[in-house]
C-alpha positions in Angstrom: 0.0 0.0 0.0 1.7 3.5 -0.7 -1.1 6.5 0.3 0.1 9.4 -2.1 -1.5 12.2 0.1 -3.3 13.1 3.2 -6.7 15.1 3.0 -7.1 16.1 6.8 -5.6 16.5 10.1 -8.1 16.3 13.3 -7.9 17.4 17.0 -10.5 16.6 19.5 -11.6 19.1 21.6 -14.0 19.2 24.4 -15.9 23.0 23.6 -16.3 23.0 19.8 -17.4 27.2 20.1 -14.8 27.6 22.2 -11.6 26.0 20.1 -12.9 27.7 16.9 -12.7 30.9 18.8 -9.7 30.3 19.9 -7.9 29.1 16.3 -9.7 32.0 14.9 -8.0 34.9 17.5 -4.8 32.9 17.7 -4.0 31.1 14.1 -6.3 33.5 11.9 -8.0 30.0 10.8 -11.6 30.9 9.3 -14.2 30.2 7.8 -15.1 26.8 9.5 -17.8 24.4 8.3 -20.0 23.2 11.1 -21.9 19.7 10.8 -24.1 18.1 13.6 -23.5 14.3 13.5 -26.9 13.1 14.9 -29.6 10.5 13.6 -31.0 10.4 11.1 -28.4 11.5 9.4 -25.8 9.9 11.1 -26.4 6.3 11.1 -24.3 2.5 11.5 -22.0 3.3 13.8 -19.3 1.2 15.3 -17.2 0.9 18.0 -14.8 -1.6 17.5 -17.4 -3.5 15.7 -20.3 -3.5 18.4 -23.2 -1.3 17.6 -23.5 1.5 19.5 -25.0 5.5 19.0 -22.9 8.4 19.2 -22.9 11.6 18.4 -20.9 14.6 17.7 -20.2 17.6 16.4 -17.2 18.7 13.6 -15.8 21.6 12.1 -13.6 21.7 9.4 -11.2 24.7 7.7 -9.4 24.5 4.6 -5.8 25.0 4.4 -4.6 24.9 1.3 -4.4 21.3 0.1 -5.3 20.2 3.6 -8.2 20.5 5.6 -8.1 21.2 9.1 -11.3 18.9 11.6 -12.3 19.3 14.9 -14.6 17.3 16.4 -16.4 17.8 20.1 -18.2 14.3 21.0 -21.9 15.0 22.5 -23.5 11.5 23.6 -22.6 8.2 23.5 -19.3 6.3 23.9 -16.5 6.4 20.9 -13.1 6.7 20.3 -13.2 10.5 20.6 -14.5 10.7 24.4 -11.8 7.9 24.9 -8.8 10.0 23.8 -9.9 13.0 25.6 -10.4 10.8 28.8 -6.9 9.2 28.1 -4.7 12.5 26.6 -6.8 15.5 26.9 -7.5 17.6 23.9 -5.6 17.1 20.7 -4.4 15.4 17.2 -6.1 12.5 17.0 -6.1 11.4 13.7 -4.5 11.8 10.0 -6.8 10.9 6.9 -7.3 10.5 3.3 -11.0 11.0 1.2 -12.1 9.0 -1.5 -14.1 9.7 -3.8 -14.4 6.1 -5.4 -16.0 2.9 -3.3 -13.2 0.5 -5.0 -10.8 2.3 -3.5 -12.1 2.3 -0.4 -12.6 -1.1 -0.3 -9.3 -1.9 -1.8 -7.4 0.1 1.3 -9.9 -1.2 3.7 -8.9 -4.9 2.5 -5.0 -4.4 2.7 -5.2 -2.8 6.7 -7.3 -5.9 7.5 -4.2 -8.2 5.5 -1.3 -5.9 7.6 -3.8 -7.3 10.9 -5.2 -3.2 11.7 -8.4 -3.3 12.9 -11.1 -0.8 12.5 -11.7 0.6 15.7 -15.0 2.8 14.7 -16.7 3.5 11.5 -20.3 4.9 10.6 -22.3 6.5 8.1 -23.4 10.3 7.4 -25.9 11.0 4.4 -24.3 9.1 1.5 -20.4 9.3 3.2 -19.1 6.5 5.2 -15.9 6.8 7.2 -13.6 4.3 9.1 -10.8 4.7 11.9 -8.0 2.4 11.4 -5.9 1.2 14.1 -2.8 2.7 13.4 -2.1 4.5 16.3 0.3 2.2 18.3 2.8 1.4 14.8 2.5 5.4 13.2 1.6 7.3 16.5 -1.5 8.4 15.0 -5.0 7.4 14.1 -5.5 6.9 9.9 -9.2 7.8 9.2 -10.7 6.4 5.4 -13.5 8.4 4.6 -15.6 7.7 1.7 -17.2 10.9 0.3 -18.7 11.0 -3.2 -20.8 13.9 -2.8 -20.5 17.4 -0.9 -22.7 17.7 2.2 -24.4 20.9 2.5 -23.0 22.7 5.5 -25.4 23.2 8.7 -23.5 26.5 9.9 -20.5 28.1 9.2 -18.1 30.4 11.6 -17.7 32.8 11.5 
């Protein structure tokens, strides 16, 4: 496997209005697009395979090539209240989007032949996205995100 580029960086933060404020006075990053990850439109999640609802709330900046994610976790348990329990606030993961399914699927298959597990995945409108395992060979958290339309934003800052 040889990934040619990275889309995103993402912290996790506990006080989503308060980090963007804070990038915003201190880094100059704006505008940020604001999604709510709730049901119905977020859907099929996964904790290390078991079922289980959570919720959450991103914001994402471009910077040039790169995007820049923050997400604040609302309800339930995932892999983003975990790291904040465990570390605090901070980068939690490195990712790539995909546009095409086969590719997905193709990465998806060669981390499960390496033996890297995904440790959450779920679905939001027609977007799906995976966490790989990653973290204890690279340092980070690799994120797959499938994404073959844009999602309207629900707000954006400022």
């Amino acid at each position: 496997m040889k990934i040619k580029e990275i889309s995103h960086v993402a912290a996790v933060v506990r006080d989503l209005n308060r980090s963007l404020k804070m990038y915003k006075e201190i880094l100059g990053i704006e505008p940020w697009i604001i999604q709510s990850f709730v049901p119905p439109f977020h859907r099929e999640t996964y904790v290390r395979e078991k079922p289980v609802k959570y919720t959450m709330r991103i914001a994402i900046a471009s910077l040039g090539k790169i995007y820049y994610e923050l997400i604040e976790p609302l309800e339930g348990p995932s892999i983003y209240k975990e790291f904040l329990d465990a570390k605090g606030e901070g980068l939690h993961h490195i990712g790539k989007v995909y546009t095409s399914l086969e590719e997905v699927e193709r990465d998806l298959e060669m981390f499960k032949k390496m033996g890297l597990r995904i440790l959450q995945r779920g679905a939001f409108y027609d977007s799906r996205y995976y966490y790989i395992d990653t973290e204890p060979l690279l340092g980070v958290i690799y994120e797959v995100v499938y994404k073959p339309s844009e999602i309207p934003p629900e707000k954006v800052y400022p």
